[in-house]
N, C-alpha and C positions, 0 to 999 in steps of 0.2 A: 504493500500500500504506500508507506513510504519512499520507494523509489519509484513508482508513479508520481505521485506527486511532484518529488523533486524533477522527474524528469519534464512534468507537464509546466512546471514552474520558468524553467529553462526555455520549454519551446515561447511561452509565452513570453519570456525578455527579449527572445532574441526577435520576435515578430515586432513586440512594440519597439526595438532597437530601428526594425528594419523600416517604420513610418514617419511620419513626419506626426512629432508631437509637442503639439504649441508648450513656450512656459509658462506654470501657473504665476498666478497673481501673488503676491508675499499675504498670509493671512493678519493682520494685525491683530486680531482679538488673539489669535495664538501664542505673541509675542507681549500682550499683555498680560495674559492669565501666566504665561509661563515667567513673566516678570514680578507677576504679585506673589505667587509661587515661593521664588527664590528670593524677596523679602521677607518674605514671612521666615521660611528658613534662618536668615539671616538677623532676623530679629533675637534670634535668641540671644546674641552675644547682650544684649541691653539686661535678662536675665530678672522679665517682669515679674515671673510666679515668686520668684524667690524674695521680689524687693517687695512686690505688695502684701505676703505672706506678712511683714513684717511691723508694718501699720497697725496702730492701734485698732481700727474700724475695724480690719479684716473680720474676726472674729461671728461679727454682730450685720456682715452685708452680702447678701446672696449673691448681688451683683460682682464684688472683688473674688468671692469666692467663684462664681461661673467664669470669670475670667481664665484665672488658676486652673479652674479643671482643663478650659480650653485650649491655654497654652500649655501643653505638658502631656506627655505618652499615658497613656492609661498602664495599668502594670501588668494587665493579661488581656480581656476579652471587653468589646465594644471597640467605640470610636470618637476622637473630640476632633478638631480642626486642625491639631497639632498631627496627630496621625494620620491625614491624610496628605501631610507635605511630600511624602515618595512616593505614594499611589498617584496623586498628582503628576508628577514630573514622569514616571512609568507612561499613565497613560498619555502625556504630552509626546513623547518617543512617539506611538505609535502614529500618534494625529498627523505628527512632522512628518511620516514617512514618505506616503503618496506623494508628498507636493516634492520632496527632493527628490524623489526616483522620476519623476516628471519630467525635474529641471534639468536632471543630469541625461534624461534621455533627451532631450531639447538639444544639449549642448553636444550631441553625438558620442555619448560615451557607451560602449557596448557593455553587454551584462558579464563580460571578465574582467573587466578594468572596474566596473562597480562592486563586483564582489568579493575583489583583493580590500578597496577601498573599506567594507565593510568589516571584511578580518581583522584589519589593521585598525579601523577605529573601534573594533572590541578587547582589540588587546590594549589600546592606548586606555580605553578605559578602566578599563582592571586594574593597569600597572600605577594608575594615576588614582583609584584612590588607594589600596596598597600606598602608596608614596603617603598620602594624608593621612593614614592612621598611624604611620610608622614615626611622624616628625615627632622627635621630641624620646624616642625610643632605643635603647641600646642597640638593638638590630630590627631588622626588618619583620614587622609586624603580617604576617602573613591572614589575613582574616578577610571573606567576601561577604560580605554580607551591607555592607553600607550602600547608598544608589546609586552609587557610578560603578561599582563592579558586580551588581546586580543587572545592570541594565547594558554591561560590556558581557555578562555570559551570554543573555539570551538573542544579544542584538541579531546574532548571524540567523537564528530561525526564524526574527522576526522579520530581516532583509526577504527573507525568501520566497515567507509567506507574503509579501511583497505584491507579488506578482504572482499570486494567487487569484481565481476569486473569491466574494463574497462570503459564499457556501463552503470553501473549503477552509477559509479563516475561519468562520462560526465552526466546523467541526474539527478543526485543530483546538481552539479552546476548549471547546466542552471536552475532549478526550483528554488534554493534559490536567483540565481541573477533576474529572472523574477518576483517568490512574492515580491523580496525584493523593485526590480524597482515599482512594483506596490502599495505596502502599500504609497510608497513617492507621487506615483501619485493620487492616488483615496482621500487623505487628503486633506484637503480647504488650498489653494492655500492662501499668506498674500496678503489681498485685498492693495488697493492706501493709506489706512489709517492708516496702521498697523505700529504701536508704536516699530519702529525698537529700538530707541534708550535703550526701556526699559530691551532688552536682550543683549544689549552692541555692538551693529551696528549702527554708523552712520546711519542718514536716509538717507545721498547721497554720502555711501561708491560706490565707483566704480564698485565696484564688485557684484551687485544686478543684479539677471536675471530679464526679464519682460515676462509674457505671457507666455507658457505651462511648460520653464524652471525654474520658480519662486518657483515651489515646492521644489527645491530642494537650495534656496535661506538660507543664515546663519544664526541658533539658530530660524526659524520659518518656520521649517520643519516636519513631523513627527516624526522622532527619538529624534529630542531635544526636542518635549512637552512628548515623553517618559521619556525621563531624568531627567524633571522638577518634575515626581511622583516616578521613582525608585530611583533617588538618593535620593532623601526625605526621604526616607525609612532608609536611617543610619543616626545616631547622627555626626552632622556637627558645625563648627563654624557658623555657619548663614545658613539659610536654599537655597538650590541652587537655582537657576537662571539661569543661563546659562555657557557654558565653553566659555572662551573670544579667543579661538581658534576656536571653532566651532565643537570643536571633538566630537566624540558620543560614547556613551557603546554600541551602537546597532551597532556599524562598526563589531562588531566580527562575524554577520552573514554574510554579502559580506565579508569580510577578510575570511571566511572558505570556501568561492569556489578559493578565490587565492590560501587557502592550498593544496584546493582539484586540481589544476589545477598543481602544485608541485607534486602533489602522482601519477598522471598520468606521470609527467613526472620520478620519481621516477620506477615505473613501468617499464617504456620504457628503464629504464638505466640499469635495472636487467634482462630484457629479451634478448635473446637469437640469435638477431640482430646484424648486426655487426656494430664497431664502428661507423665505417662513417654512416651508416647508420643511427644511434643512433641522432648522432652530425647532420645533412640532417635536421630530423623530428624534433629538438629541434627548429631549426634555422625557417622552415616553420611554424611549430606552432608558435615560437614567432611573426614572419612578420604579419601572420593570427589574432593573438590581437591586434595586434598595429593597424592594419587597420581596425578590426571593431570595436574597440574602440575608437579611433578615428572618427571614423566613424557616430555613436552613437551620438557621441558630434558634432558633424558639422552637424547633422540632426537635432538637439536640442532634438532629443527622450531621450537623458538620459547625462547633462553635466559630465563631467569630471574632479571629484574635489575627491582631495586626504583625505582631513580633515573629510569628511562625507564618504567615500569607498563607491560612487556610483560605479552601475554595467558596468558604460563604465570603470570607472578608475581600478575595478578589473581588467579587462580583456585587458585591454591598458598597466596596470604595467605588470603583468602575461606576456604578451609580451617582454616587454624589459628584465624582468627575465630570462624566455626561453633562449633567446640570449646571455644572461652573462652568465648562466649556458654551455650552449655550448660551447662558446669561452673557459670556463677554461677548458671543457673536450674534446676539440680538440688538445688543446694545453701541456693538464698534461696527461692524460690518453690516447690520440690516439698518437700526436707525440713523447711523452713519456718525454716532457721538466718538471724535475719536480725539479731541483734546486735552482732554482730563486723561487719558491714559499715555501719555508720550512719557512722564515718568516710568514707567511700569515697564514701557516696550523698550527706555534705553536699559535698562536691566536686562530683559528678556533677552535680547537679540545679542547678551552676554552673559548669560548666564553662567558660562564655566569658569569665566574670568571671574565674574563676584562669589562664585564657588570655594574658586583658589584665594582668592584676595582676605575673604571670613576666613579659610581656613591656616592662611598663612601669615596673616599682616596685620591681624588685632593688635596683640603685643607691641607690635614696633609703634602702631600708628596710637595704640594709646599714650605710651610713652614720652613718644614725642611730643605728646600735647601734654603731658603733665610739666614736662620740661622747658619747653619755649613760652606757654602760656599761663603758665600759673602766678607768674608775675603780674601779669596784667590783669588777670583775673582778681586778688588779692586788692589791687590798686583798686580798680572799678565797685566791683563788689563784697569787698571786703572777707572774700570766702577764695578758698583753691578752686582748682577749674572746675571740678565734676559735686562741689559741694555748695553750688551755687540756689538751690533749692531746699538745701539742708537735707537731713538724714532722713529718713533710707535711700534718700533717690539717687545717687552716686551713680552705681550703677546703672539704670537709667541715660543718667547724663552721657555718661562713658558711653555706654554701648549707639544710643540716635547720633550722637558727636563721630563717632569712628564709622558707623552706615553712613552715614551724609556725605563724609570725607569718600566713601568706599562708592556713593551714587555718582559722584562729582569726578572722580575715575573713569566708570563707567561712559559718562557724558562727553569726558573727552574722545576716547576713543571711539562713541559713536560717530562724534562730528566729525571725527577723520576716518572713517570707514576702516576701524581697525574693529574685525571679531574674530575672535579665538576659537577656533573650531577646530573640532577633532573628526 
């Protein structure tokens, strides 16, 4: 079946190789969604749950509290806004795809020279965040599980599926989340006895399923006794154990039906439908995840937990995606509002740059302003730079002061048509 496909996938690049294929138009609501995306991402460095946490009011305001839940991972099963920053960008991947496999067929590149292209920009991915978990580490931190080497394993299947159609995208998903559901299930379930503490789980964490959902219970599941032998497999400070988050390298197989569920929608944004129409189908396909993803998980056939990309939580997040993506293509590209988002899209249309820039350049650039400008700050307001609001907000201070510095980067290199791509 498999190499049908692959082969039918083939005839099909080389035929649209062989036509004349207009290029698409740049989507801009995609360059905004995937800009407010990678804001929010990058908001963390400001490190609001922890500043407001800290407020006398907190206590006693639902509202600082619903913030707090919202910015911050849930610690097993459900979903806040915070959790969907990598199923976001996953299904961004997919959306992107069509219109670059378009552009490069436009520009006459044949389906060999695009699928080295492909290779190579999954390895650059992998190796690139590999390099970001590593900084700051005696040696090379060998761990796939973050979004950029989740989103460099699966990329080559999802190139492929590519140039698929429709029908065979939709049943590539549903087979990878149905095996995937099933390897978790047909695995021995951790009996009444099983030694949580030794994989870094209280043994009366809260968060323990009982009874047919236990398979999918933290670090004694089958993808983490997979990780206990492939990570093994690279030179490590101490040989692994378990991740104390619970994350898995095997997420990138469900994570590639979230992409695949982006290229559909990808699809639908390049065909020949009219807007509304377009923006209609986004918003019912999302409702339609959310509901049997949901769904999934209140039947207890498959919980809903972000940290392991069970097959409800693909298709639960995929939903709420669908729906953001909509919204900003209702709103940029149908009713044509597209000025209030030009912050968003000089981000977007760099995303890897402001990726690396949070991941690399806090430190220095905080620094530097403790340093050059505390002086002045002191003179003016009688307070150090980040304590210009008084306590708790320091943080706060720091983190919007080092984004803005990090937006204003971004902004130059848009003007000069510099983007970093892999």
């Amino acid at each position: 079946m498999w190499a049908t496909l692959l082969s039918y996938m083939i005839d099909a690049a080389n035929r649209l190789t062989a036509e004349a294929v207009p290029a698409p138009r740049r989507l801009v609501s995609l360059d905004a969604y995937r800009g407010a995306t990678m804001l929010l991402m990058a908001s963390e460095i400001m490190h609001v749950p922890a500043t407001l946490k800290k407020l006398d009011s907190y206590s006693q305001s639902p509202t600082l509290q619903s913030v707090v839940h919202q910015l911050d991972h849930l610690a097993w099963a459900g979903c806040t806004l915070w959790d969907m920053i990598q199923p976001s960008f996953m299904f961004m991947v997919g959306v992107a795809l069509p219109f670059s496999l378009a552009s490069r067929l436009a520009r006459g590149h044949v389906f060999s020279r695009m699928l080295v292209h492909a290779l190579w920009r999954s390895v650059l991915l992998v190796a690139l965040g590999i390099f970001l978990r590593s900084v700051g580490r005696p040696m090379t931190n060998f761990t796939f599980e973050d979004v950029l080497t989740q989103i460099g394993l699966g990329y080559p299947f999802l190139f492929l599926l590519g140039f698929a159609r429709p029908r065979w995208q939709w049943t590539a998903a549903a087979l990878i989340l149905v095996a995937y559901w099933a390897a978790f299930a047909l695995y021995p379930e951790p009996g009444p006895e099983f030694n949580y503490p030794a994989v870094g789980v209280p043994a009366n964490w809260p968060e323990h399923y009982g009874g047919f959902a236990s398979h999918w219970n933290k670090n004694s599941n089958y993808a983490a006794y997979a990780d206990q032998w492939f990570l093994n497999l690279f030179p490590r400070e101490k040989p692994f154990q378990f991740n104390r988050g619970g994350y898995l390298t095997l997420n990138f197989v469900p994570s590639l039906a979230t992409m695949i569920f982006g290229l559909l929608a990808g699809g639908l944004l390049r065909s020949r439908r009219t807007v509304r129409e377009k923006a209609a189908i986004l918003v019912v396909a999302g409702l339609t995840g959310l509901a049997v993803g949901w769904t999934l998980d209140w039947l207890g056939v498959c919980p809903m937990v972000k940290r392991i990309w069970t097959p409800s939580w693909a298709i639960y997040s995929s939903g709420w995606a669908a729906i953001a993506l909509a919204a900003f293509f209702a709103i940029i590209d149908w009713a044509g509002f597209r000025r209030w988002a030009f912050p968003l899209v000089v981000v977007g249309m760099n995303s890897i740059a402001m990726y690396v820039l949070v991941h690399l350049s806090f430190g220095f650039v905080s620094g530097s302003l403790t340093t050059h400008l505390n002086y002045v700050s002191e003179s003016w307001f009688g307070r150090p730079l980040f304590e210009v609001f008084g306590q708790p907000y320091p943080p706060i201070v720091e983190g919007a002061m080092v984004l803005a510095i990090f937006w204003l980067i971004s902004l130059w290199l848009y003007r000069r048509g510099a983007f970093l791509r892999i």
